[in-house]
PDB file of the backbone (N, CA, C, O) and the ligand in Angstrom, with CONECT records:
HET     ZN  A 101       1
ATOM      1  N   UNK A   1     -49.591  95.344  21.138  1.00  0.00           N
ATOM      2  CA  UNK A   1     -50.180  94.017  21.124  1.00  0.00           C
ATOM      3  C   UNK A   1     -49.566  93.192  22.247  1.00  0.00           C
ATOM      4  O   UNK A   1     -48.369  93.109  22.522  1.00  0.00           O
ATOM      5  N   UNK A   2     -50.625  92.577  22.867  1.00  0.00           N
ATOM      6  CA  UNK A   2     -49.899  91.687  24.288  1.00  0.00           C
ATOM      7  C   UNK A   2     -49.822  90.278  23.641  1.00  0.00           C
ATOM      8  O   UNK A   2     -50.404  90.022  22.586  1.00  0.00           O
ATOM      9  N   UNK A   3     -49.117  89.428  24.288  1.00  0.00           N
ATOM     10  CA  UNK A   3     -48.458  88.488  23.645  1.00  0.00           C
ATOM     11  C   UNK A   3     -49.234  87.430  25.245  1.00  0.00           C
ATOM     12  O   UNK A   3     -48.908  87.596  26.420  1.00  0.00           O
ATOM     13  N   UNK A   4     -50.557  86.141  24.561  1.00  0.00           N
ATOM     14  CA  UNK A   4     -50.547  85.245  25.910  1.00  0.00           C
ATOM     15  C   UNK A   4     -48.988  85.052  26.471  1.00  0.00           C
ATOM     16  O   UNK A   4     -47.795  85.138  26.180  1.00  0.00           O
ATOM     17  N   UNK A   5     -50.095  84.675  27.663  1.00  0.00           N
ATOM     18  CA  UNK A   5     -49.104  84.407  29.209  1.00  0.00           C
ATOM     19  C   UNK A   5     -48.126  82.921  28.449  1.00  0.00           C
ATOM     20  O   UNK A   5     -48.453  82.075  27.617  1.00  0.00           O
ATOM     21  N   UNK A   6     -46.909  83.155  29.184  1.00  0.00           N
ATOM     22  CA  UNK A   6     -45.884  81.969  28.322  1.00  0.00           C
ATOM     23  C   UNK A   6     -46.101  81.192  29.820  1.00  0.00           C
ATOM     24  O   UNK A   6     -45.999  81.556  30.992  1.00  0.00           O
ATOM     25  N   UNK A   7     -46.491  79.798  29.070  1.00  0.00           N
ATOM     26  CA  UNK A   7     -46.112  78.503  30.211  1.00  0.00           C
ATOM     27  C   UNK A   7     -44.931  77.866  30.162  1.00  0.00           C
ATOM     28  O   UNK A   7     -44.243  77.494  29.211  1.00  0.00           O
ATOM     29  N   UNK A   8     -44.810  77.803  31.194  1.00  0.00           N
ATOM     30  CA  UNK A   8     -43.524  76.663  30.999  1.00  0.00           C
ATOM     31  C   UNK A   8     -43.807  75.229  31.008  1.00  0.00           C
ATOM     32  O   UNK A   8     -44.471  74.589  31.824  1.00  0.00           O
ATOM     33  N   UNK A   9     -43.185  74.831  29.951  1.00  0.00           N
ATOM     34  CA  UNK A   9     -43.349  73.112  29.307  1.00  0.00           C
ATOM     35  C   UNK A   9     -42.956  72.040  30.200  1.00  0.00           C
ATOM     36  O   UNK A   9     -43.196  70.848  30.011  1.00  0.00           O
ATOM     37  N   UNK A  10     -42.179  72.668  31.434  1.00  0.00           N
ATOM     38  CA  UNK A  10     -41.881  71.249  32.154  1.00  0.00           C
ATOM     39  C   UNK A  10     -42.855  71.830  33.846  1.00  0.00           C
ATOM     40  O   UNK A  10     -42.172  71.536  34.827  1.00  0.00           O
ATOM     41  N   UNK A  11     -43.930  72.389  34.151  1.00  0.00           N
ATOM     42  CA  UNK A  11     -44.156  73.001  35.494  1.00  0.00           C
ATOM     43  C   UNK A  11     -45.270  73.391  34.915  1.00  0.00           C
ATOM     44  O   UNK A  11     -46.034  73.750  35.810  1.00  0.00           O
ATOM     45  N   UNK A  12     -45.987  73.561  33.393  1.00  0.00           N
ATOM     46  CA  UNK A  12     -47.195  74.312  33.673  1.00  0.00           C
ATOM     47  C   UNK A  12     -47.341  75.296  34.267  1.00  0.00           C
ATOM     48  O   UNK A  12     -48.528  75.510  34.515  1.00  0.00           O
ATOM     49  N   UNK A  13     -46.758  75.931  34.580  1.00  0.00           N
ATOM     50  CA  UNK A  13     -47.024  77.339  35.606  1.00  0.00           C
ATOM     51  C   UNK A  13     -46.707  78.208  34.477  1.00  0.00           C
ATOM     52  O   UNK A  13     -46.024  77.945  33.487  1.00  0.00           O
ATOM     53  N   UNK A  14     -47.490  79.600  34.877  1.00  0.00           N
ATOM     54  CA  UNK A  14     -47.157  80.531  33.818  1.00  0.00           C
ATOM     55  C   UNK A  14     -45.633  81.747  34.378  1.00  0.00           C
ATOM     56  O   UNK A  14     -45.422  82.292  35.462  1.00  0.00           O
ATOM     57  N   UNK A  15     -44.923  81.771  33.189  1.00  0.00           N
ATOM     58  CA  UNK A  15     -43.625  82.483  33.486  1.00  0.00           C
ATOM     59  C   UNK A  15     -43.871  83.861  33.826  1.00  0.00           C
ATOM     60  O   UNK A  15     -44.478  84.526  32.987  1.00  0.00           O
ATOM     61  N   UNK A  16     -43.474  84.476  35.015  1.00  0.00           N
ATOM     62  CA  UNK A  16     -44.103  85.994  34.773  1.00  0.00           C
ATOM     63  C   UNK A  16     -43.192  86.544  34.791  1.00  0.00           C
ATOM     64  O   UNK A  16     -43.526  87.729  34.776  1.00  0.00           O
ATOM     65  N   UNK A  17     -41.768  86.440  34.825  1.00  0.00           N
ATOM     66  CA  UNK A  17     -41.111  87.437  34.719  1.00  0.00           C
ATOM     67  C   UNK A  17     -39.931  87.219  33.346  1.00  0.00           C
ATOM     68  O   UNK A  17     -39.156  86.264  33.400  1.00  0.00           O
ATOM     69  N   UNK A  18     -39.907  87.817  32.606  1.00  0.00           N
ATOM     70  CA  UNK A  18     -39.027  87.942  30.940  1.00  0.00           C
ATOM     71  C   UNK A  18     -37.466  87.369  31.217  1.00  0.00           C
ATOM     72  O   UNK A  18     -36.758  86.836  30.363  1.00  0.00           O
ATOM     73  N   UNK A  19     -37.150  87.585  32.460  1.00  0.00           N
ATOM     74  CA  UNK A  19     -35.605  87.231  32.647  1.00  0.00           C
ATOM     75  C   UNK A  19     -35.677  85.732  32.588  1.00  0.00           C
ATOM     76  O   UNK A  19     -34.809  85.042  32.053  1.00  0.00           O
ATOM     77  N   UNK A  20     -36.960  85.178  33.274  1.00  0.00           N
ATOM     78  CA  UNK A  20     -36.560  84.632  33.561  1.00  0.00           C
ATOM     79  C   UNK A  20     -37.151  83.110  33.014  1.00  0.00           C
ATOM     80  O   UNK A  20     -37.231  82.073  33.672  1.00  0.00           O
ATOM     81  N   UNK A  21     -37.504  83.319  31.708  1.00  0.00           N
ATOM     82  CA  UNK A  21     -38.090  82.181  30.385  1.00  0.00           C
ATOM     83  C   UNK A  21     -36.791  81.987  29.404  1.00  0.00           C
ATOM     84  O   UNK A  21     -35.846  82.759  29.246  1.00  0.00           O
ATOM     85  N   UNK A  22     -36.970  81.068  28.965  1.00  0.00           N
ATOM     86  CA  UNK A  22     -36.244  80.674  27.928  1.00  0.00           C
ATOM     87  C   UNK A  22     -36.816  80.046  27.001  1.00  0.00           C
ATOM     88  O   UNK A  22     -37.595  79.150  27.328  1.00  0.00           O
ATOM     89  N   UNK A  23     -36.616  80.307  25.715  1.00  0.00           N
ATOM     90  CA  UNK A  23     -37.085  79.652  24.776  1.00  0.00           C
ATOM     91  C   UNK A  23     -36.585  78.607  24.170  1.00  0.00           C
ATOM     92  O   UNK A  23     -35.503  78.691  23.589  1.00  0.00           O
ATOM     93  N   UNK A  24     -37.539  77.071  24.227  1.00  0.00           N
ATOM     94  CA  UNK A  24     -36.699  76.110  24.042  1.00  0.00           C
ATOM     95  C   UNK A  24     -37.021  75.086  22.601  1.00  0.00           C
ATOM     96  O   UNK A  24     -36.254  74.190  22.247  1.00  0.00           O
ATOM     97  N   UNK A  25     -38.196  75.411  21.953  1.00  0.00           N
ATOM     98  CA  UNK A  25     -38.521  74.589  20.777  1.00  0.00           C
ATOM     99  C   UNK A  25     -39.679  75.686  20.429  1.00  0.00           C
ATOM    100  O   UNK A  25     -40.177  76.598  21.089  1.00  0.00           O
ATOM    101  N   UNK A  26     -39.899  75.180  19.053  1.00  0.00           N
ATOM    102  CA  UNK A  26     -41.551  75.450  18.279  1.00  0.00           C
ATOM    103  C   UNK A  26     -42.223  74.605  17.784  1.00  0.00           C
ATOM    104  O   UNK A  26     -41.454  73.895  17.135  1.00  0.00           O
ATOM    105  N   UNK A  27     -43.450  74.164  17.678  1.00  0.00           N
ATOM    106  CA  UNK A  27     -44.336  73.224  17.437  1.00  0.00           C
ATOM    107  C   UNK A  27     -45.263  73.801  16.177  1.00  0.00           C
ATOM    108  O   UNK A  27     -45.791  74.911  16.245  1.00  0.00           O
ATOM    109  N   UNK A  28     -45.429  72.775  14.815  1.00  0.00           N
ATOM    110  CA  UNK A  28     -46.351  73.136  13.631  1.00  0.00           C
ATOM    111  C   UNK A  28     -47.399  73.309  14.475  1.00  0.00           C
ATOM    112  O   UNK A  28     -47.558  72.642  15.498  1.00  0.00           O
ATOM    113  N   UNK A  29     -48.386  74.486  13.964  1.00  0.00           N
ATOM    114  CA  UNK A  29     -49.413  74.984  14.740  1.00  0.00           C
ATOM    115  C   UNK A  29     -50.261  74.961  13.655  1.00  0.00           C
ATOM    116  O   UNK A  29     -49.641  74.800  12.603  1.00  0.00           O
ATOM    117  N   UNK A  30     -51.702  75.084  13.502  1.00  0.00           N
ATOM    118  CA  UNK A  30     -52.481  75.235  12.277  1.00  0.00           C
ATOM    119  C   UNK A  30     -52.749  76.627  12.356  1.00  0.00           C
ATOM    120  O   UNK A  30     -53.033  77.212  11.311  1.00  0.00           O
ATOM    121  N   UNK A  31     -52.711  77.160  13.272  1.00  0.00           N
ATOM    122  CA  UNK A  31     -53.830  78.773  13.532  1.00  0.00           C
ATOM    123  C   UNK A  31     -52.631  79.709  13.007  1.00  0.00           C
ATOM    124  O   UNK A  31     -52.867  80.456  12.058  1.00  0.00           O
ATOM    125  N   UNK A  32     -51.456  79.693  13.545  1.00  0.00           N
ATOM    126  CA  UNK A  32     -50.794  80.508  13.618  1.00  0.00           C
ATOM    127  C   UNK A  32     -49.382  79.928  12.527  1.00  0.00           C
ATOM    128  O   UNK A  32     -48.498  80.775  12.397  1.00  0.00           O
ATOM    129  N   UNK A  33     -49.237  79.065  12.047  1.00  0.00           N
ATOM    130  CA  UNK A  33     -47.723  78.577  11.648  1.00  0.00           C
ATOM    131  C   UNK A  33     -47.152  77.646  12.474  1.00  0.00           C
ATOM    132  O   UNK A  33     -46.987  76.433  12.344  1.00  0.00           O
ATOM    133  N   UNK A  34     -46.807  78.622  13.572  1.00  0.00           N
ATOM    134  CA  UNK A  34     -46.088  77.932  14.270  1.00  0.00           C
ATOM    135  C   UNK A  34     -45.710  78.227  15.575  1.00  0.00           C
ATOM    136  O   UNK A  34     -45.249  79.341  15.823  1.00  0.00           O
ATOM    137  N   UNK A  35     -45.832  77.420  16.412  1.00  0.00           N
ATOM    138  CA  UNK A  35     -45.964  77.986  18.713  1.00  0.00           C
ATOM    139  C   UNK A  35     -44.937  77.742  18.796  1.00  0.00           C
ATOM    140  O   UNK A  35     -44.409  76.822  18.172  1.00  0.00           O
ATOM    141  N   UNK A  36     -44.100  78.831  19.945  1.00  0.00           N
ATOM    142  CA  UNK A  36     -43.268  78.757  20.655  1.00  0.00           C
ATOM    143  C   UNK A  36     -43.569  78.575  21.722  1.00  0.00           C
ATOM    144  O   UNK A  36     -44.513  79.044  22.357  1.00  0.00           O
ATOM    145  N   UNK A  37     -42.324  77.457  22.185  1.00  0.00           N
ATOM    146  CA  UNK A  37     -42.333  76.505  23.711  1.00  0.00           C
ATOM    147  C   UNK A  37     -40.995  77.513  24.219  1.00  0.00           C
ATOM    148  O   UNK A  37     -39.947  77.938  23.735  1.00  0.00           O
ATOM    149  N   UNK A  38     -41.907  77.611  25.768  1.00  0.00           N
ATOM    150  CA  UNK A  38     -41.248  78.099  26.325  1.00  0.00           C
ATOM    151  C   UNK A  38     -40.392  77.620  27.931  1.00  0.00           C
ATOM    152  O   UNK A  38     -40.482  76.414  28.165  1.00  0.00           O
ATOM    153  N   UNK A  39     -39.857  78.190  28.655  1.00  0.00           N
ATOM    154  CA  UNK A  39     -39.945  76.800  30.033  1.00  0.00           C
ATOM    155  C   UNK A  39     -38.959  77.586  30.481  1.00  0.00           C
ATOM    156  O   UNK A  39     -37.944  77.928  29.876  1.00  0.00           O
ATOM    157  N   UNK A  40     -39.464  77.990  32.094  1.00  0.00           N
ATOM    158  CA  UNK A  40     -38.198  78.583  32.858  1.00  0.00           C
ATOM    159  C   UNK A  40     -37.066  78.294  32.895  1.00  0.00           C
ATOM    160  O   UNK A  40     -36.783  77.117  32.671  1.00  0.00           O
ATOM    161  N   UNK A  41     -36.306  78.977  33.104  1.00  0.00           N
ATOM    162  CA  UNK A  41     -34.638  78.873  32.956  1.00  0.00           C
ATOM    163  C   UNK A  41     -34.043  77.827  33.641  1.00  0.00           C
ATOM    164  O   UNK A  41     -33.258  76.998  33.179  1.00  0.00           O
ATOM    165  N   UNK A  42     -34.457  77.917  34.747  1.00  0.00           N
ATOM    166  CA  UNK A  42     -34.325  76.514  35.790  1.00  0.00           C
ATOM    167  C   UNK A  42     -35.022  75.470  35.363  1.00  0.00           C
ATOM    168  O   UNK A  42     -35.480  74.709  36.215  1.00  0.00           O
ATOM    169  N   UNK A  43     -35.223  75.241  34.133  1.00  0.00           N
ATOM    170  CA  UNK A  43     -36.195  73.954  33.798  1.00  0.00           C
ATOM    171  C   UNK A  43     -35.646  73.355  33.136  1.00  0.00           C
ATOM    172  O   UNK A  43     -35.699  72.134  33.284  1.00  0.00           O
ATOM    173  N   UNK A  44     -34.905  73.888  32.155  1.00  0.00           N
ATOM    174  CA  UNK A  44     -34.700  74.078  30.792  1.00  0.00           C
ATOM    175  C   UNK A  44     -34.052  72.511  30.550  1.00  0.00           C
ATOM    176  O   UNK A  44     -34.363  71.815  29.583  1.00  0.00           O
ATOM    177  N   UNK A  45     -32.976  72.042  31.744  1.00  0.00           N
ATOM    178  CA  UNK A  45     -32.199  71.080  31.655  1.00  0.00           C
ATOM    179  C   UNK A  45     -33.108  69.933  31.714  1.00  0.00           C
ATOM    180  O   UNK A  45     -32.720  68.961  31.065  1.00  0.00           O
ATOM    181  N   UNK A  46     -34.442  69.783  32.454  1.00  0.00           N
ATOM    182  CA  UNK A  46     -35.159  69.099  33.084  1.00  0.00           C
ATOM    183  C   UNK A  46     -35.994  68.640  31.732  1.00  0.00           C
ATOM    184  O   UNK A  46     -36.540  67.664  32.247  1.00  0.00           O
ATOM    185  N   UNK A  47     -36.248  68.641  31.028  1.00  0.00           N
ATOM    186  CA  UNK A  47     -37.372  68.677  29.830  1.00  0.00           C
ATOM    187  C   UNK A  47     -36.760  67.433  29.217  1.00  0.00           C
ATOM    188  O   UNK A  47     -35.577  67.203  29.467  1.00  0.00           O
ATOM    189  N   UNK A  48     -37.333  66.743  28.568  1.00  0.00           N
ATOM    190  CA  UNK A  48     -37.569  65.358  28.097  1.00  0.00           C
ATOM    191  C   UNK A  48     -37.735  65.644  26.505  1.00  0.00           C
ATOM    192  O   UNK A  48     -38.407  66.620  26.171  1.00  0.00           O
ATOM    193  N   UNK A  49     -37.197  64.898  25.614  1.00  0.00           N
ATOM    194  CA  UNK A  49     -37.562  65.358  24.146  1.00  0.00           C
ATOM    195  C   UNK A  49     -39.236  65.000  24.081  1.00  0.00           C
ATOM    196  O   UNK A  49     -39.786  64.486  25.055  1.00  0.00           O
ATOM    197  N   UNK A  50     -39.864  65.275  23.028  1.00  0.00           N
ATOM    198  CA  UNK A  50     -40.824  64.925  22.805  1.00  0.00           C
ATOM    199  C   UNK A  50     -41.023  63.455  22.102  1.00  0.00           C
ATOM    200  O   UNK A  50     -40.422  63.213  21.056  1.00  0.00           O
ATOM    201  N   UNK A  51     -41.865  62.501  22.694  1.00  0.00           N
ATOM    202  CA  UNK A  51     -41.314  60.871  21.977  1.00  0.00           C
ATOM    203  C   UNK A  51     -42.092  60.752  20.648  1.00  0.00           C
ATOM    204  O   UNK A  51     -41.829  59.810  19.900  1.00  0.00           O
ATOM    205  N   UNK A  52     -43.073  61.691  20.302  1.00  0.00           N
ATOM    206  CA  UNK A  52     -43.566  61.400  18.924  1.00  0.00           C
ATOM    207  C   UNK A  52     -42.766  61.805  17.655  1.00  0.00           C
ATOM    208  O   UNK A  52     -42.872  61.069  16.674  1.00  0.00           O
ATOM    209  N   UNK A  53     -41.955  62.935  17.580  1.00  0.00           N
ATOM    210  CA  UNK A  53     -40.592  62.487  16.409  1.00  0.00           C
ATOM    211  C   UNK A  53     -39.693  61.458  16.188  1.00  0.00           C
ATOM    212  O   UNK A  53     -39.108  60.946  15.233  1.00  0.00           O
ATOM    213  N   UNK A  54     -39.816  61.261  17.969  1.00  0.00           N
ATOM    214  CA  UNK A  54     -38.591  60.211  17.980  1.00  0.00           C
ATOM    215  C   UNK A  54     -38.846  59.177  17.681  1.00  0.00           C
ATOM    216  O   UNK A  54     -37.878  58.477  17.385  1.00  0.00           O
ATOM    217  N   UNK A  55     -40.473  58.427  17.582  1.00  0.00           N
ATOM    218  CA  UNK A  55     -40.903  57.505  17.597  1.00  0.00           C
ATOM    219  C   UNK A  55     -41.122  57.068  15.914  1.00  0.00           C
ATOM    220  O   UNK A  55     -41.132  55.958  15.383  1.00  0.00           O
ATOM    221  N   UNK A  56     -41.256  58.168  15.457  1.00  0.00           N
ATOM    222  CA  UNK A  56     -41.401  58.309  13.633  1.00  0.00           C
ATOM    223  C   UNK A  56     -39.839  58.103  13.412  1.00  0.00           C
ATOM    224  O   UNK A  56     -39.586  57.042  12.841  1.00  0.00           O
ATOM    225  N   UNK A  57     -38.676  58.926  13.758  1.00  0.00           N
ATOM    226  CA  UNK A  57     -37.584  58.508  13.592  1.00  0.00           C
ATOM    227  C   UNK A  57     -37.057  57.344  13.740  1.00  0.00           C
ATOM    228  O   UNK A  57     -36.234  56.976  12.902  1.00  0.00           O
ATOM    229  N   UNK A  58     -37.409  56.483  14.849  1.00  0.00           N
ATOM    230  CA  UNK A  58     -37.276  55.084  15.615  1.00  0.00           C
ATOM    231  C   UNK A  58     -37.475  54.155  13.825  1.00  0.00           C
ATOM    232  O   UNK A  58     -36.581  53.763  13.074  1.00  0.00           O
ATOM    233  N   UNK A  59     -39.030  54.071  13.655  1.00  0.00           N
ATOM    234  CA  UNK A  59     -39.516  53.638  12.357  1.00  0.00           C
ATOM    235  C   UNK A  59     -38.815  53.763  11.265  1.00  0.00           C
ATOM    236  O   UNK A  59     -38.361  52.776  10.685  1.00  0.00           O
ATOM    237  N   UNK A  60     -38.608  55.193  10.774  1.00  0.00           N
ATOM    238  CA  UNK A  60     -37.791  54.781   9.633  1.00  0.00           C
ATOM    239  C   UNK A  60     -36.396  54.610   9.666  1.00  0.00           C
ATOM    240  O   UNK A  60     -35.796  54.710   8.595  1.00  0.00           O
ATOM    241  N   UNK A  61     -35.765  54.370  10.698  1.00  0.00           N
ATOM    242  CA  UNK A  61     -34.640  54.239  10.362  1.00  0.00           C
ATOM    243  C   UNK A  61     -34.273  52.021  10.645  1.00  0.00           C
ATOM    244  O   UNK A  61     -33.268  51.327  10.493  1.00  0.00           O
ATOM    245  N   UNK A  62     -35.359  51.794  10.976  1.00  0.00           N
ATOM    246  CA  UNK A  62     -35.734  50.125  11.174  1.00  0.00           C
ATOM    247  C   UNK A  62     -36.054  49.765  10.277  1.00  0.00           C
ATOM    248  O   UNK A  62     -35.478  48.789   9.799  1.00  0.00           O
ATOM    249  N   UNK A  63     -37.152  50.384   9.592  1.00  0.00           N
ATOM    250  CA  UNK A  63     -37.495  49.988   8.006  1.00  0.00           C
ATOM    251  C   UNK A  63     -36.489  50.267   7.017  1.00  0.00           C
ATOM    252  O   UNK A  63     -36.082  49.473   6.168  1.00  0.00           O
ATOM    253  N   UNK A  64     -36.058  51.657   7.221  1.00  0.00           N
ATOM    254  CA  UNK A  64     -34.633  51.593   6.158  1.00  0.00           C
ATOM    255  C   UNK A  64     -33.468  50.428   6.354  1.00  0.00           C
ATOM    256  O   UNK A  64     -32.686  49.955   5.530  1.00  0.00           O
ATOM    257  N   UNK A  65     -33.672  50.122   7.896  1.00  0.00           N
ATOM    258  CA  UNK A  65     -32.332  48.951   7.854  1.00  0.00           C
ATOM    259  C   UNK A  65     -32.780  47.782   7.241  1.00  0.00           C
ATOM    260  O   UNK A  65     -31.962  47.195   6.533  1.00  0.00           O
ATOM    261  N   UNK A  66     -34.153  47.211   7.384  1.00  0.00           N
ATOM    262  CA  UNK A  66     -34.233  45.902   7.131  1.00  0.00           C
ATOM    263  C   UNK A  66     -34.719  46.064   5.923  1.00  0.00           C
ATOM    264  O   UNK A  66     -35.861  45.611   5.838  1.00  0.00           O
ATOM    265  N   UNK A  67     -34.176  46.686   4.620  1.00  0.00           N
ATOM    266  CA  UNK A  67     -34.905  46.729   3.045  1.00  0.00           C
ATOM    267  C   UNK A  67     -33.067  45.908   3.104  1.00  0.00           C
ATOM    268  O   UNK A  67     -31.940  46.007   3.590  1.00  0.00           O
ATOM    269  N   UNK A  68     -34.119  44.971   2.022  1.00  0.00           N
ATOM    270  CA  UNK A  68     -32.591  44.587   1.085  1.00  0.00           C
ATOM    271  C   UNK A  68     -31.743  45.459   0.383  1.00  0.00           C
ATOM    272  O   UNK A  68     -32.057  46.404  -0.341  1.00  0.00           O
ATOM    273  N   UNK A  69     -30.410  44.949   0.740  1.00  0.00           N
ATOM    274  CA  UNK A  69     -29.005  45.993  -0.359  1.00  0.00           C
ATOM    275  C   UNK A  69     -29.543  46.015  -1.896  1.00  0.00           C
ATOM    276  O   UNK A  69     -29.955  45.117  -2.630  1.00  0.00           O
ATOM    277  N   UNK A  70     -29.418  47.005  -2.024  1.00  0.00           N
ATOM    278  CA  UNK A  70     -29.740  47.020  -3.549  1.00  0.00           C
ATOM    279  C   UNK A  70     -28.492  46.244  -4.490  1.00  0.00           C
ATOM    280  O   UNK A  70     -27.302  46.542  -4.383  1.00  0.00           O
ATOM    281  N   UNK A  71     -28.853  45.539  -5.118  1.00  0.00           N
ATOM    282  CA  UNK A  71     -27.656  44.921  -6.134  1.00  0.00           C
ATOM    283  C   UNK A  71     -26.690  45.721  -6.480  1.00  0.00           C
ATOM    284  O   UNK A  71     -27.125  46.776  -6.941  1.00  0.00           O
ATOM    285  N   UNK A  72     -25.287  45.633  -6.437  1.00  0.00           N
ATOM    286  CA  UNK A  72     -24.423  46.495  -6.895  1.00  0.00           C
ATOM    287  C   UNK A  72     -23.894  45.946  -8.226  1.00  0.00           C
ATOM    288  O   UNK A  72     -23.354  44.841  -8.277  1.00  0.00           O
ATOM    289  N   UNK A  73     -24.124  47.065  -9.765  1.00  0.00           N
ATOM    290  CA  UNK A  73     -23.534  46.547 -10.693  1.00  0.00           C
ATOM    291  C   UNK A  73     -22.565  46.250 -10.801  1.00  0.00           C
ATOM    292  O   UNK A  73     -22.300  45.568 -11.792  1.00  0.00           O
ATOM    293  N   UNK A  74     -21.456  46.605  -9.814  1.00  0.00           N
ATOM    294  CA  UNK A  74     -19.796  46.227 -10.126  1.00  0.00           C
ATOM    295  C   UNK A  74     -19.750  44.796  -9.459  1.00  0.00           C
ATOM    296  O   UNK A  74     -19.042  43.893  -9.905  1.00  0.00           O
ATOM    297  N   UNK A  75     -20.277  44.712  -8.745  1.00  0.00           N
ATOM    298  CA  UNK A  75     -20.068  43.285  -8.300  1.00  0.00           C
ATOM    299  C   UNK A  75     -20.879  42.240  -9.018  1.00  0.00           C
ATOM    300  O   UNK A  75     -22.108  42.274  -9.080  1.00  0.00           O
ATOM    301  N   UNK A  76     -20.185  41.386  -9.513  1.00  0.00           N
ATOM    302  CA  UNK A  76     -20.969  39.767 -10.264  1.00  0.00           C
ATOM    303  C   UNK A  76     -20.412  38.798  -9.457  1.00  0.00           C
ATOM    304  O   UNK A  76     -19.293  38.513  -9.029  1.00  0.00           O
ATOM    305  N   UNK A  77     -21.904  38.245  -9.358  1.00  0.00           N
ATOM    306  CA  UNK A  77     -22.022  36.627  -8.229  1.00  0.00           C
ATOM    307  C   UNK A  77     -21.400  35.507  -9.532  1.00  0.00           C
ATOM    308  O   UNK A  77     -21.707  35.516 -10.724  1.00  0.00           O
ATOM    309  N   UNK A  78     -20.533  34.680  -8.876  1.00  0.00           N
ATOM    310  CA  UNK A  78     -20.123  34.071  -9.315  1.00  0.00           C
ATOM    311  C   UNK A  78     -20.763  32.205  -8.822  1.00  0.00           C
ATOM    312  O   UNK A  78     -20.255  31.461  -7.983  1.00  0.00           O
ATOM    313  N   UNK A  79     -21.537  32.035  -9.380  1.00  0.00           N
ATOM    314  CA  UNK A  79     -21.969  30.463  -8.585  1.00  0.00           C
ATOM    315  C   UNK A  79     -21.920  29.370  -9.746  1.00  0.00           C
ATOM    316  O   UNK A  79     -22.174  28.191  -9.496  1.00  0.00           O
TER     317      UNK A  79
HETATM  318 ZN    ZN A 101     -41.173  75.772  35.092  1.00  0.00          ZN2+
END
């Protein structure tokens, strides 16, 4: 079984020689599970995260900050 041509994620160009790819992430896929990203060796440093996790991460961790402290039972307000 032949395996498509691997692109590389930062050049678009397709990798043709095995030495010289590296495998650098996988992406939820519907067809298959799940794609492997690939990107020449010389690239590898060059690649940028992807900003749509980061951008979901960004969110909840803003919304988690700005929810009010939950009341702590050991502590009583004294007014
Ligand atoms: Zn490349």
């Amino acid at each position: 079984m032949t395996h498509p041509p691997r692109i590389c994620r930062h050049c678009d160009e397709q990798i043709k020689h095995p030495q010289d790819e590296a495998l650098v992430a996988s992406e939820p896929c519907n067809s298959v599970g799940a794609r492997l990203i690939y990107a020449h060796v010389e690239h590898v440093t060059l690649l940028k995260p992807h900003l749509t996790p980061l951008s979901i991460l960004c969110r909840l961790l803003v919304g988690h900050s700005s929810q009010a402290p939950e009341p702590r039972p050991d502590i009583v307000e004294t007014r």
